[in-house]
C-alpha positions, 0 to 999 in steps of 0.5 A, spaced: 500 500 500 501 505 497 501 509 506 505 503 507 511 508 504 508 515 507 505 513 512 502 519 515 496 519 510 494 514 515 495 519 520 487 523 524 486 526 530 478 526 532 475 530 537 467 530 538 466 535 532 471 535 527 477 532 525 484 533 524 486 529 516 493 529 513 492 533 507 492 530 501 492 532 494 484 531 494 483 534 501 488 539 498 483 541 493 478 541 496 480 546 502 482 550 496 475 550 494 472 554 502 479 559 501 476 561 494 470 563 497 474 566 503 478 566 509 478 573 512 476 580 511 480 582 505 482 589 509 485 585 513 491 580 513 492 574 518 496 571 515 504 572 515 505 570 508 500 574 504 497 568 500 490 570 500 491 576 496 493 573 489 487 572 484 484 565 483 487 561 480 495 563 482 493 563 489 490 555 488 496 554 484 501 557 489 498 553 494 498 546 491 505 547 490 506 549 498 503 543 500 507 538 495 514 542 497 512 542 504 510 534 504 516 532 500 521 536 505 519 533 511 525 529 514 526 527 522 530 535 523 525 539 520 518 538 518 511 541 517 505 536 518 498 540 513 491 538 515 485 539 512 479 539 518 473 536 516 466 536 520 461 532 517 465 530 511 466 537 510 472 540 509 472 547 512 480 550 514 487 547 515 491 546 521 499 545 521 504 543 525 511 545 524 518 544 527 525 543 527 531 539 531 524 536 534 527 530 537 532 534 541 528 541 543 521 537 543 518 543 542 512 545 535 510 551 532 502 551 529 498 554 525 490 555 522 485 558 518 478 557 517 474 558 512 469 564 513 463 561 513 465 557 519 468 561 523 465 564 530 462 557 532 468 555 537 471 550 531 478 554 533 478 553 539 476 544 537 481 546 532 487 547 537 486 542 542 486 537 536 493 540 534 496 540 541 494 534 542 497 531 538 504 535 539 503 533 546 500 526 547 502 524 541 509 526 539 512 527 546 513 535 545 515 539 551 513 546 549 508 548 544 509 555 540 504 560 537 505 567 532 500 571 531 498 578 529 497 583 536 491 585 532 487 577 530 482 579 535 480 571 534 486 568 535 488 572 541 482 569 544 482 562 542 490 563 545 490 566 551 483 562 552 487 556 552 492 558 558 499 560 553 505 565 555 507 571 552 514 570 550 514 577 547 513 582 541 517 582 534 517 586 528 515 583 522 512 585 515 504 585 514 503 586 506 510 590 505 509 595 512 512 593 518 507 590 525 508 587 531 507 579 531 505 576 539 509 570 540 506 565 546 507 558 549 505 552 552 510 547 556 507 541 557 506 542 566 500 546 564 498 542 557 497 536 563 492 540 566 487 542 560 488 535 556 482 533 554 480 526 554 475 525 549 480 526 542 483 521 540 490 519 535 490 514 529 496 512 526 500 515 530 506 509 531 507 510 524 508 516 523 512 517 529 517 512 526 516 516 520 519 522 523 524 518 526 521 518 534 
């Protein structure tokens, strides 16, 4: 089987609402369908790399070829896990883990959207726990990290909703102008006192030797 030389196709996380799936290139297709119809506010840019502003089609286009780079960049000292999140079938948003040296430094990055149709209904917040719980539960991490825009009133809210620090404020560029970006964290001691019983992690052995833990 075709999983048996990439196995984290096989790899999904289940909460009571939705579910984390590793993203493929059917998935991919169709999480790029709900970004056609909308992520955010055009006014507005969550996002650091500002993909959202290309036209329709060379912004599917530059994210299909996101997905297959980071797919095929994926090794044990660096990698960046793309899911689609699906509710009843649907996909409605994307959700990633990202880390380097993870074997040593036990620590991962994530990210998120959802499409805007979806948004305001608590999903974000499902959405994270799933994330956290498999960096956490299922790849032993021992810091959670988190980058978002000071002024993403969403994601700030799902944050520090979730117990996360703040590790500090940088500069970055938000479409060409500087901004300021908030950085947070979560160690595992206070993971260990939110961990939800109810979601649950298939595939994750093999994906663990996958990525060489």
């Amino acid at each position: 089987m075709a999983n048996d030389h990439w196995p984290l196709f096989d790899l999904e996380v289940h909460t009571p609402h939705l579910m984390l799936r590793y993203l493929d290139d059917t998935l991919a297709g169709e999480l790029l369908a709900v970004a056609k119809r909308g992520v955010h506010d055009p006014a507005v840019m969550p996002f650091i790399v500002p993909w959202t502003d290309l036209p329709s089609p060379q912004m599917e286009q530059a994210a299909m070829r996101f997905y297959a780079r980071t797919r095929a960049d994926i090794r044990p000292d660096a990698w960046n896990l793309q899911f689609a999140v699906i509710v009843d079938g649907d996909v409605i948003g994307s959700c990633d883990l990202g880390a380097k040296h993870f074997a040593t430094l036990r620590q991962f990055q994530t990210g998120s959207w959802l499409g805007r149709e979806f948004q305001g209904h608590g999903l974000g917040k499902e959405m994270r726990l799933a994330c956290l719980t498999l960096g956490f539960d299922g790849l032993d991490a021992e810091f959670a990290q988190t980058g978002l825009w000071h002024d993403n009133a969403p994601s700030l809210g799902v944050t520090r909703s979730l117990g996360y620090t703040e590790e500090g404020r940088r500069r970055e560029l938000r479409r060409d102008a500087p901004d300021e970006m908030v950085g947070f964290r979560m160690p595992r001691a206070h993971w260990n006192t939110i961990r939800c019983d109810d979601i649950e992690i298939h595939g994750m052995p093999s994906a663990r030797a996958f990525l060489g833990l």
